[in-house]
C-alpha positions in Angstrom: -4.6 5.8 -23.7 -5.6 7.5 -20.1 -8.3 7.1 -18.1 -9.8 9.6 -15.1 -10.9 8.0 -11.9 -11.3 9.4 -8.5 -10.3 8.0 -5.0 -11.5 9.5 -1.9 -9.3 10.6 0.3 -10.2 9.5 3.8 -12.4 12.9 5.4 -10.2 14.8 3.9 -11.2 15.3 -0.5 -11.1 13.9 -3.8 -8.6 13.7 -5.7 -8.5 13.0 -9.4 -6.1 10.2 -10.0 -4.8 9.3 -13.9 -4.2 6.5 -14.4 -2.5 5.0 -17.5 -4.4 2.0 -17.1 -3.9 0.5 -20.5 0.5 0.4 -19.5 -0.1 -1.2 -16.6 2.2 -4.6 -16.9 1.4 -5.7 -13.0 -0.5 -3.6 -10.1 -0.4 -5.4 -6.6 -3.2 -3.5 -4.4 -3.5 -6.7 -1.8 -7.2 -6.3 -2.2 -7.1 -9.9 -3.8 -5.8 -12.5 -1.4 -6.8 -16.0 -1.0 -4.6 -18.0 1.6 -0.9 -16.9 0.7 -2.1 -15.9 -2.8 -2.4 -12.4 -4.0 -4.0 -11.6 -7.6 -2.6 -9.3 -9.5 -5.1 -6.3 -9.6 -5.1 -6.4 -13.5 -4.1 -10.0 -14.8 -5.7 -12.6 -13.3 -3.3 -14.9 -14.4 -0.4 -12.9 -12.7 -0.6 -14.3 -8.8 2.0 -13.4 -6.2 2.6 -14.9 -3.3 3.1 -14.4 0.6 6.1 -16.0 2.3 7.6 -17.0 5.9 4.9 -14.8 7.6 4.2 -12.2 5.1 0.9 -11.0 5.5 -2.0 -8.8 4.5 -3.7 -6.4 6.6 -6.3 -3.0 6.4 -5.2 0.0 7.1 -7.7 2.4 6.6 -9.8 1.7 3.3 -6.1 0.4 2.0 -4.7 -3.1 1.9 -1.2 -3.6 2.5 1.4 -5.9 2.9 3.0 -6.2 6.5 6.7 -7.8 5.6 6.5 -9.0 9.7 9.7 -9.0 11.6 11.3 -12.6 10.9 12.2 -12.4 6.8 8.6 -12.3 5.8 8.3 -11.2 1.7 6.2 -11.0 -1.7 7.1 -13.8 -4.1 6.4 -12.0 -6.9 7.1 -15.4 -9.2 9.2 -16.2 -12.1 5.7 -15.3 -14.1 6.2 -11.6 -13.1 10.0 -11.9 -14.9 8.8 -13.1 -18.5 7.1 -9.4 -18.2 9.8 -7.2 -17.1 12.3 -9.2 -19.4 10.2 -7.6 -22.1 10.6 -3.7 -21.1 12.7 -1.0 -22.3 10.9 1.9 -21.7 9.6 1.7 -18.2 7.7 2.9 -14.6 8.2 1.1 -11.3 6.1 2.4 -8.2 5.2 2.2 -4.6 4.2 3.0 -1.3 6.0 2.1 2.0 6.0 2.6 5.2 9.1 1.5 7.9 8.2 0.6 11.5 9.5 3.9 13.8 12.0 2.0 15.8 13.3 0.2 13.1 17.3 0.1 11.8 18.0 -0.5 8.4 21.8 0.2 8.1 23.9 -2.8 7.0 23.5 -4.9 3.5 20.6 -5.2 2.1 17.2 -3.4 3.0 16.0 -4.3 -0.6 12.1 -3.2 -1.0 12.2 -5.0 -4.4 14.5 -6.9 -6.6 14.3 -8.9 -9.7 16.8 -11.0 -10.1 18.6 -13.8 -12.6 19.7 -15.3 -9.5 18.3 -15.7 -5.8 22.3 -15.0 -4.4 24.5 -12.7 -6.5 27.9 -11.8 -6.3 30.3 -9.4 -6.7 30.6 -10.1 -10.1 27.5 -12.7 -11.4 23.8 -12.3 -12.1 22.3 -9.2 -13.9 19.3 -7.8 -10.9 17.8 -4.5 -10.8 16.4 -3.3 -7.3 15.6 -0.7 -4.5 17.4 -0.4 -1.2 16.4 1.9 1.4 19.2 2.1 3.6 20.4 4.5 0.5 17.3 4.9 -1.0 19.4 3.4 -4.1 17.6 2.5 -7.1 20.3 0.3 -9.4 20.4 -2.2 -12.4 23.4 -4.5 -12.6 24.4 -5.7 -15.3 26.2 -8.6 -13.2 26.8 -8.6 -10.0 27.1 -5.8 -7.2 30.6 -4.5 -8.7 28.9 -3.7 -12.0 25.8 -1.7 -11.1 24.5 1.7 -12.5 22.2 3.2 -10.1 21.7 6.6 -8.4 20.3 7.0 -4.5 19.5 10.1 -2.1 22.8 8.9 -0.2 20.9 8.6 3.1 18.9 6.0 4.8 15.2 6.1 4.4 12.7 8.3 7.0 10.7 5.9 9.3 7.8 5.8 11.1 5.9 7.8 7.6 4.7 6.3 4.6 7.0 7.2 1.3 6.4 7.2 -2.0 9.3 6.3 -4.7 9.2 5.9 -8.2 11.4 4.8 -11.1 10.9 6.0 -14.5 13.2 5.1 -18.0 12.8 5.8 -21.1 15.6 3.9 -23.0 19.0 4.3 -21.1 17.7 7.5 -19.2 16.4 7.3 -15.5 15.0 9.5 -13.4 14.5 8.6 -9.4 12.0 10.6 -7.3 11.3 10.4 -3.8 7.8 11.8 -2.5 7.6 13.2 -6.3 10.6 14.9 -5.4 13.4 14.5 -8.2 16.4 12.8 -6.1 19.0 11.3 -9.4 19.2 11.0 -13.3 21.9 9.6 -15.4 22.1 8.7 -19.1 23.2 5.3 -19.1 20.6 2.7 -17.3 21.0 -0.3 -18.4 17.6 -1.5 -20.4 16.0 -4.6 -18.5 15.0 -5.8 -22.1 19.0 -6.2 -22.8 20.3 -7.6 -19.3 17.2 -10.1 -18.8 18.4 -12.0 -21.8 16.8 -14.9 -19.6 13.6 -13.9 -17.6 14.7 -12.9 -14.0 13.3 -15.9 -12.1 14.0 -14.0 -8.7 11.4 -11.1 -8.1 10.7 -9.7 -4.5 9.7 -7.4 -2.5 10.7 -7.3 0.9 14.1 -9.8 0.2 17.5 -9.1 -1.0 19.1 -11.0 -3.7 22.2 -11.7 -1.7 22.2 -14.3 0.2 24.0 -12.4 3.8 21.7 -9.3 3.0 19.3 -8.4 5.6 15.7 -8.6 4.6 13.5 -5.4 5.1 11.0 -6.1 7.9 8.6 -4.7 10.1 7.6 -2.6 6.9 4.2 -2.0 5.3 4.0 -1.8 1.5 0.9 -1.0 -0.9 0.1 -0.1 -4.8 3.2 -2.1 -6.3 3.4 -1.3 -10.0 4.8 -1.7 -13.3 4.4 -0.1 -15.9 5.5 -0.3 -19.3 6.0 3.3 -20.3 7.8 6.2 -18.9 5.2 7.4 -17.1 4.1 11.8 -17.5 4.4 14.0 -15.0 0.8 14.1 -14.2 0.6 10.6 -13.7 4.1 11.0 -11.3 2.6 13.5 -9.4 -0.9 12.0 -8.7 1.0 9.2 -7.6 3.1 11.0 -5.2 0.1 13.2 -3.7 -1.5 10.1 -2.7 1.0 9.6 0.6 -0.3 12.2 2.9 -3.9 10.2 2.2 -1.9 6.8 3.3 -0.5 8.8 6.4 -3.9 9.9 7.3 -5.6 6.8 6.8 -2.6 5.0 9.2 -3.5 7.8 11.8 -7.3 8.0 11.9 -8.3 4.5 10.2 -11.8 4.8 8.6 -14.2 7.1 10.1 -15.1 5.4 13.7 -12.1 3.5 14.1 -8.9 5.1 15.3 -7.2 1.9 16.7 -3.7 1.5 16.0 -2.1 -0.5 13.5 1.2 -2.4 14.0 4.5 -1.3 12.1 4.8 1.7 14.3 
């Protein structure tokens, strides 16, 4: 079942947002923090929380997550793994935005995981994640040496806010960039049939390797999960809704142009 609602956009418009509500399995806005907890925007019960520095700042009439410069992440908890252990058919998206100045080649660069195990190997521990040094988007089905996965083969722009999302329905994935198709394949593992356990291990910001570098001096907003493969209305909404996040970084709300960190 959909439902319409409509978000301003800064100064700019309106835009009509849908929003498959009703699929939503977890939606972190960071408009619900108490201390180092964050509420998960639908389910009360669902709490994340912020680690080694992590915080939560404005930007604009958003509220994001500022990753910090010294291994700062989201604990999304062992809670949020009973839920994804459960999907087949499935939608994972975000918004980000990497410091200007910042490198991200090397291992790791992970803006999420979820994870059997908080240090895989080359050949243990089914995990399913996002890197941007490649903006990769793989599930393993144990281990780095057995992951299916596609990526845009290049690191990620900085100093922008992005947009990617992940969308399966059984064993067929589609990555897009920006709403911008970037891979496909046929064969995705299903997290319902590699999470045989509940990935206890679900971040976003850390790698699940334990040399990996974390992702730092990155803002992040709108995490969500969904448990469909979302339409291409809904994909699209989603995607128009960075140049409002760019904007809003820029200009602030109206009277208040001071910068914000990350740059």
């Amino acid at each position: 079942m959909k439902r319409t609602i409509t978000l301003v956009l800064g100064l700019m418009s309106l835009l009509p947002l849908t929003v498959q509500a009703d699929n939503l399995v977890m939606q972190f806005d960071f408009s619900d923090v108490s201390g180092t907890s964050v509420s998960d925007k639908n389910h009360s019960n669902l709490k994340a929380r912020l680690m080694s520095g992590a915080t939560v700042q404005s930007v604009g009439n958003y509220h994001v997550l500022n990753l910090g410069s010294a291994n700062g992440y989201l604990d999304l908890t062992a809670a949020a793994g009973t839920l994804l252990a459960e999907l087949t058919d499935y939608t994972v998206s975000v918004y980000y935005r990497i410091g200007s100045d910042v490198g991200i080649s090397g291992n790791g660069y992970f803006l999420w995981a979820f994870s059997n195990s908080e240090a895989n190997t080359a050949t243990a521990s089914p995990y399913s994640g996002y890197r941007v040094n490649a903006q990769r988007y793989a599930t393993s089905t144990g281990g780095y040496q057995n992951e299916t996965g596609m990526e845009a083969g290049s690191a990620s722009p900085t100093g922008r806010w992005m947009h990617v999302l992940y969308r399966q329905k059984s064993r067929r994935g589609q990555l897009y960039i920006n709403g911008v198709l970037t891979g496909t394949t046929a064969n995705m593992p299903e997290y319902a049939t590699i999470f045989t356990t509940a990935p206890a291990y679900n971040w976003i910001g850390r790698p699940p390797f334990a040399s990996d570098i974390y992702l730092s001096n990155t803002l992040v907003t709108d995490f969500r999960v969904y448990n469909i493969y979302v339409d291409d209305d809904e994909l699209n909404a989603l995607a128009a809704q960075v140049d409002d996040l760019d904007y809003a970084y820029n200009f602030g709300t109206p009277g208040d142009t001071r910068p914000y960190s990350c740059r």
